[in-house]
C-alpha positions in Angstrom: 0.0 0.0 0.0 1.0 2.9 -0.8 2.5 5.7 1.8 2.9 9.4 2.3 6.0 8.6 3.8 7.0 6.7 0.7 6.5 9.8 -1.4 8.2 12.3 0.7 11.3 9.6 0.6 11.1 9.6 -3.4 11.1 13.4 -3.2 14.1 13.6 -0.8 15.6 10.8 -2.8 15.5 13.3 -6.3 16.2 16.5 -4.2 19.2 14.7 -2.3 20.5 13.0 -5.1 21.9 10.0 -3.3 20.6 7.3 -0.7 22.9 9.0 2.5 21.7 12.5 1.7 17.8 11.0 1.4 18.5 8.7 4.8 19.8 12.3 6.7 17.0 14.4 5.5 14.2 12.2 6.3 16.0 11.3 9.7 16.3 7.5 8.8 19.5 5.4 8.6 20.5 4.4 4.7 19.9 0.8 5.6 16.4 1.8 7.1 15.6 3.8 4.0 16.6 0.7 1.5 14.3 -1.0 3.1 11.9 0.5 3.0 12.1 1.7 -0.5 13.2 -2.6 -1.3 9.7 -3.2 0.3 7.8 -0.3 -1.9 9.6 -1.9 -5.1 8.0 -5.6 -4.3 4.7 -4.5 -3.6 4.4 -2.8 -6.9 6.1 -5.0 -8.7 8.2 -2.1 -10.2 11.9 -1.1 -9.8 11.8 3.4 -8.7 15.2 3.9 -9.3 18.5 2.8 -10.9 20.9 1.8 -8.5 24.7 3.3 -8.7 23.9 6.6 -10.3 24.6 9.6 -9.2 22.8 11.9 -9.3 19.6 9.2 -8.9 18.0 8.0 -12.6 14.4 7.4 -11.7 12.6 5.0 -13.7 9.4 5.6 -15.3 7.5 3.8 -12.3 9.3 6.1 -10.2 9.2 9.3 -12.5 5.2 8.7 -12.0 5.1 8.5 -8.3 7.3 11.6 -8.1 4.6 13.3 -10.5 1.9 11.8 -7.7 3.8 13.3 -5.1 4.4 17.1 -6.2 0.4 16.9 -6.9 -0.5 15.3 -3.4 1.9 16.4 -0.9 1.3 20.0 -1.2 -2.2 19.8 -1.1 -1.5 17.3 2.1 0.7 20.4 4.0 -2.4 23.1 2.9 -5.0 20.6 4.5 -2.7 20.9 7.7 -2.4 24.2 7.7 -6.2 24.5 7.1 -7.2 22.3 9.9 -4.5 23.7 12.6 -6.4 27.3 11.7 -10.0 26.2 12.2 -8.7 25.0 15.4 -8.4 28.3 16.9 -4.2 28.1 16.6 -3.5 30.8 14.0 -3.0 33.2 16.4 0.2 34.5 17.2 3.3 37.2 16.6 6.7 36.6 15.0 9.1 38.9 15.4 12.6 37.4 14.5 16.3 38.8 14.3 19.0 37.4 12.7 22.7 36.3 13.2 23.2 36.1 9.9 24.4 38.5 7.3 23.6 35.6 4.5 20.7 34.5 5.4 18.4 36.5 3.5 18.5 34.0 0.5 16.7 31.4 2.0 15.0 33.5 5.0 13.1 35.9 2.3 11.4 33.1 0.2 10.6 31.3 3.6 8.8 34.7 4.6 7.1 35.2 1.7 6.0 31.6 1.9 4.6 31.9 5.0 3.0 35.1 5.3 0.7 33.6 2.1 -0.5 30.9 4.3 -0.8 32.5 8.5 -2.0 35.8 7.3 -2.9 36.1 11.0 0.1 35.9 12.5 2.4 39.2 12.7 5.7 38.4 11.1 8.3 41.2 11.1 12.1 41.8 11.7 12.9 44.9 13.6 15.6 46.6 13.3 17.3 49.8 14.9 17.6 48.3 18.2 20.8 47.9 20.2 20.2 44.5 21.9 21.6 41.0 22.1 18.8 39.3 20.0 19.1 36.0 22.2 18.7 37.9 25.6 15.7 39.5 24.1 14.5 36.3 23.0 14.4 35.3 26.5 12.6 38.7 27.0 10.1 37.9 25.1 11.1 41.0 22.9 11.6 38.8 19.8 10.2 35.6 19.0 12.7 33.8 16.9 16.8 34.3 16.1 18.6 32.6 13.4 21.9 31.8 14.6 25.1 30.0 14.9 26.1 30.5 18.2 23.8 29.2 20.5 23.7 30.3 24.5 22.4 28.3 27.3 19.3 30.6 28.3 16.6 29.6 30.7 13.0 28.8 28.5 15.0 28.8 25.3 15.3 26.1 22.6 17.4 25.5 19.5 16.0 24.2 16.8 18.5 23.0 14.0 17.8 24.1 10.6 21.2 22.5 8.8 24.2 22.2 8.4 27.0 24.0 6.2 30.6 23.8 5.1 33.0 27.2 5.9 34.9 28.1 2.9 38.0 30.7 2.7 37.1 32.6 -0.6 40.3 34.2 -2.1 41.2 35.3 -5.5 42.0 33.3 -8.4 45.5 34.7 -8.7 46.0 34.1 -4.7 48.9 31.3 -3.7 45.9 29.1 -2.0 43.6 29.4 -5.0 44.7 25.4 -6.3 44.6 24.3 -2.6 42.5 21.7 -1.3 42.3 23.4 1.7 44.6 26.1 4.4 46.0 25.8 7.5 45.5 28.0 10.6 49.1 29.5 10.1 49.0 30.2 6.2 46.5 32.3 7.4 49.1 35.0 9.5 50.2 36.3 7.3 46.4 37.2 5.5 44.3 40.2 5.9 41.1 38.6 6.8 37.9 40.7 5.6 34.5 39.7 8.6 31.7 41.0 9.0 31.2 43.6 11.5 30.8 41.4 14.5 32.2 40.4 17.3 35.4 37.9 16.3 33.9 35.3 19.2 30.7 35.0 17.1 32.7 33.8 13.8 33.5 30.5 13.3 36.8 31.2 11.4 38.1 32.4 14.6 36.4 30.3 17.4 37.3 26.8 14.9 39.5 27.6 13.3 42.2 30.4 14.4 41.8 30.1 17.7 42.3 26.6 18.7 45.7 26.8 16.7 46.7 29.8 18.4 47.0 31.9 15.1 45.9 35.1 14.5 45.8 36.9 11.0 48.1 39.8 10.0 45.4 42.2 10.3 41.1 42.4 10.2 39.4 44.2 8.3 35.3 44.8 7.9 33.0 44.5 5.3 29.0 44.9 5.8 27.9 43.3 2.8 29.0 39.9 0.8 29.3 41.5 -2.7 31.9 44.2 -0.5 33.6 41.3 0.6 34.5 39.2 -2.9 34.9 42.7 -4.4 37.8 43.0 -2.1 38.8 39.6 -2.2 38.7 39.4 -6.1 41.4 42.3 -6.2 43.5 41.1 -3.8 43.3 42.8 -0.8 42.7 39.9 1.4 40.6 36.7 1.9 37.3 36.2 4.0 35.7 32.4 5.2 32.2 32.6 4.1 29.5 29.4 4.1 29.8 27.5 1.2 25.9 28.6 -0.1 26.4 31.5 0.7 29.9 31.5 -1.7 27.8 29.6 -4.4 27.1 32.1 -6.9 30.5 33.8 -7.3 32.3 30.4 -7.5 30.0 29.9 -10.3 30.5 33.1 -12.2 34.0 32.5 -11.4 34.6 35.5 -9.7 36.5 33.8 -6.6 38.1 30.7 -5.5 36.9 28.4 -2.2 39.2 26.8 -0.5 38.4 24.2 2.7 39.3 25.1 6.1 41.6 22.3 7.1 41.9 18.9 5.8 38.3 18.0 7.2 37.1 21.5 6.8 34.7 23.2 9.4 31.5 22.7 9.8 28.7 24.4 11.8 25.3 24.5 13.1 22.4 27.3 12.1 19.6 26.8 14.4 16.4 28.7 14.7 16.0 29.9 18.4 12.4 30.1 20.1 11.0 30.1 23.2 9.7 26.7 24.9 6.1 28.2 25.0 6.3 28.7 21.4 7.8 25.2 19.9 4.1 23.3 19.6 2.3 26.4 18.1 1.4 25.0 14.5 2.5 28.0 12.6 6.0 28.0 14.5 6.3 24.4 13.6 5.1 25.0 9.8 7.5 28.3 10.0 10.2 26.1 10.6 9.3 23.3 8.4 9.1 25.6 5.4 12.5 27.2 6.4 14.1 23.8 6.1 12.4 23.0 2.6 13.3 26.4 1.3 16.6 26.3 2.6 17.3 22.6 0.7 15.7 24.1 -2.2 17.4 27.3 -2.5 20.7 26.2 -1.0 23.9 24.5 -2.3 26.3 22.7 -0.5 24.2 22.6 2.9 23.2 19.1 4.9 20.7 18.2 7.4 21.3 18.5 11.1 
């Protein structure tokens, strides 16, 4: 018989294009999900996929369920939003902040998304105001922070949206441009170009630098991304970035990314909300949709 869980798997399965990616984003182990894909196979009689390609080659059997599933599975999530409404839960305010200065490319479509379907509930992200968004999370001054530095506070939970590879973007002229990857001490002798935060808050340093004791030749601050490769692309130093959010100028070409170490560095973003807040439907279909849109959007990125 056929499952919504079988679809969802088929539609991770094209999005993730491999059986480990699939397993992670539908939280199952791989041998879990070949089962249970095996199992769908022999009840209809029909191999979905063919095995040991990459990305996966759906068959036609398959190619029709994934057509069943982008017609049913939509219409599945509207009749949950539908039915959490008429039970009185649309209510509700969220005001967010982010620790983030990339994260508008998935964060705006997941808006957008969601204002269409809880036109009840007051989404905004104010700005002008000279506070530590988690502390006013706690507060109850904000209702949600995107971030990658989470703090033990009292009432307030993490929720992991996924996880994503640091990259050090540098020029293509630049001695580390045919790399693999740097050390902490090829970096001392770099102008490294951040963001305008706090150096405890980046992941180059607290991962990376840090631990190894290494600090660069000098800092300097950028407040926007297309600032920072437009330095970087001249010459006039090198910045660690996430690897989505380096995605479209290592495709036009206009930089170089280069790992962080020989395993690289890896980190967390998590959506922070209060504990009051985590069973509301629309924070649970906020955060739902931010993970789709994130997956759909994003290259490079892996679940948490």
């Amino acid at each position: 018989m056929l499952e919504l869980r079988h679809l969802r798997t088929l539609v991770a399965l094209r999005d993730a294009g491999s059986l480990v990616e699939a397993a992670e984003r539908v939280h199952l182990t791989q041998s879990a999900l070949s089962h249970q894909i095996k199992d769908l196979e022999e009840r209809l009689g029909n191999p979905l996929f063919l095995r040991k390609t990459r990305p996966v080659e759906f068959t036609r059997a398959g190619q029709r369920l994934l057509a069943l599933a982008e017609q049913v599975l939509p219409q599945v999530r509207m009749a949950e939003r539908d039915l959490a409404r008429l039970a009185g839960n649309e209510q509700g305010r969220l005001h967010m902040a982010i620790e983030c200065h990339s994260c508008f490319q998935w964060l705006m479509p997941t808006i957008d998304h969601f204002r269409d379907h809880w036109p009840e509930v007051e989404v905004d992200i104010p700005s002008g105001h000279n506070f530590d968004p988690l502390p006013a999370l706690a507060r109850e001054q904000l209702d949600l922070v995107i971030t990658a530095d989470p703090q033990p506070l009292p009432g307030v939970f993490y929720e992991p949206l996924f996880r994503y590879q640091g990259l050090l973007a540098v020029a293509k002229q630049h001695p580390f441009a045919e790399r693999p990857y740097v050390l902490p001490q090829d970096l001392a002798e770099e102008t490294l170009i951040i963001y305008p935060v706090e150096q405890g808050r980046l992941d180059v340093f607290t991962q990376f630098l840090d631990p190894a004791g290494v600090k660069p030749k000098e800092v300097r601050t950028a407040e926007l991304t297309i600032m920072m490769m437009q330095l970087v692309a001249s010459g006039r130093g090198v910045c660690a970035l996430p690897n989505w959010a380096l995605t479209e100028y290592l495709e036009r070409d206009y930089v170089r990314g280069v790992a962080l170490g020989d395993g690289g560095v890896w980190s967390t973003l998590f959506a922070a909300i209060r504990e009051e807040n985590r069973d509301a439907p629309w924070m649970e279909d906020f955060l739902r949709t931010a993970r789709e849109t994130s997956f759909a959007v994003l290259e490079g990125i892996k679940p948490a």
